[in-house]
N, C-alpha and C positions, 0 to 999 in steps of 0.2 A: 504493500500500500504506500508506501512514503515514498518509493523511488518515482509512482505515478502521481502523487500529491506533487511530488516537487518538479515533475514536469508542468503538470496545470499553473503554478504559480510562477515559474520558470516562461510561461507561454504567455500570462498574463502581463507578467514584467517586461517583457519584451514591446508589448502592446502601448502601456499605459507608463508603463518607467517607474515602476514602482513595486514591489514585490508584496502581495495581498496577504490578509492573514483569513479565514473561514469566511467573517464575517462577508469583507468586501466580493471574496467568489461567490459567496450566496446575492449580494446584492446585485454582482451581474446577471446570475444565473434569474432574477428574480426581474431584471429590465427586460431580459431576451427574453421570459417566459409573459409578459405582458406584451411583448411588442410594440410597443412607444416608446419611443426619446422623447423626453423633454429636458429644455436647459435645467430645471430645477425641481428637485422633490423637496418635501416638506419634510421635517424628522418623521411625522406619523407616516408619510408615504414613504420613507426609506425603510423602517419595520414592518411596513406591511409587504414589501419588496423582499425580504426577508422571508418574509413567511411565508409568501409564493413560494421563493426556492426551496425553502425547508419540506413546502406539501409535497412540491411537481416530484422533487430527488426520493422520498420517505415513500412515494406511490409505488414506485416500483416493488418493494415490500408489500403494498397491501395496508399501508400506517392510513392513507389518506386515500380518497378518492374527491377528481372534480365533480363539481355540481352544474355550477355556471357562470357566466361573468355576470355582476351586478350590475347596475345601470351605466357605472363610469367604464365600462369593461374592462375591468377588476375580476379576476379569476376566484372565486367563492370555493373554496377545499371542505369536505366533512372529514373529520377522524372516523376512520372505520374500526381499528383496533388500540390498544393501547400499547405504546411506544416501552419494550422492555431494556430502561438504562435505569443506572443506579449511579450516577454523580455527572459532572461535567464533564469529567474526562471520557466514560463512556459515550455518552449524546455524543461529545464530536468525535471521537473514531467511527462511533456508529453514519453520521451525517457525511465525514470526509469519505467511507465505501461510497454513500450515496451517490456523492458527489463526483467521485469518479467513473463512477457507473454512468452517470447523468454525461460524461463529456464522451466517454466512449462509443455509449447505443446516441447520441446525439450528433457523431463523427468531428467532431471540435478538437483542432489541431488533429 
């Protein structure tokens, strides 16, 4: 896992010049899964960009399923099952598999 982690971040820094830590890949992973750019999010729109990434990567598991876009076409996720971690350190090795699963089945780099 970390050799593909550090490619992803590796492929990001390349991009943007700057080398990401979970949160900023989720927040991409979280623009690209909305499909708009805009110049500027709001704090609440950058966590909810977040949680996009966190549902679309956690789905392939079965954690999350889509519903629909809300009126703004915002992506609306339900928890199907409950997400089995016991501290922070688990969530993010559990979420960094996701995540690289999310760039592979996605063909990214």
């Amino acid at each position: 896992m970390n050799d593909k982690w550090r490619l992803i971040q590796e492929n990001i820094k390349i991009k943007f010049n700057k080398k990401p830590d979970l949160n900023a890949v989720l927040f991409l992973i979280g623009i690209r899964e909305l499909g708009t750019l805009q110049n500027k999010f709001s704090k609440e729109e950058k966590t909810e960009l977040i949680h996009i990434a966190v549902c679309k990567v956690l789905s392939y598991s079965g954690y999350y399923k889509f519903q629909k876009n809300d009126e703004r076409g915002w992506p609306i996720w339900k928890l199907e099952k409950k997400i089995p971690v016991n501290g922070n350190k688990e969530q993010e090795i559990l979420i960094k598999n996701h995540v690289i699963e999310y760039f592979e089945r996605e063909n990214i780099f």
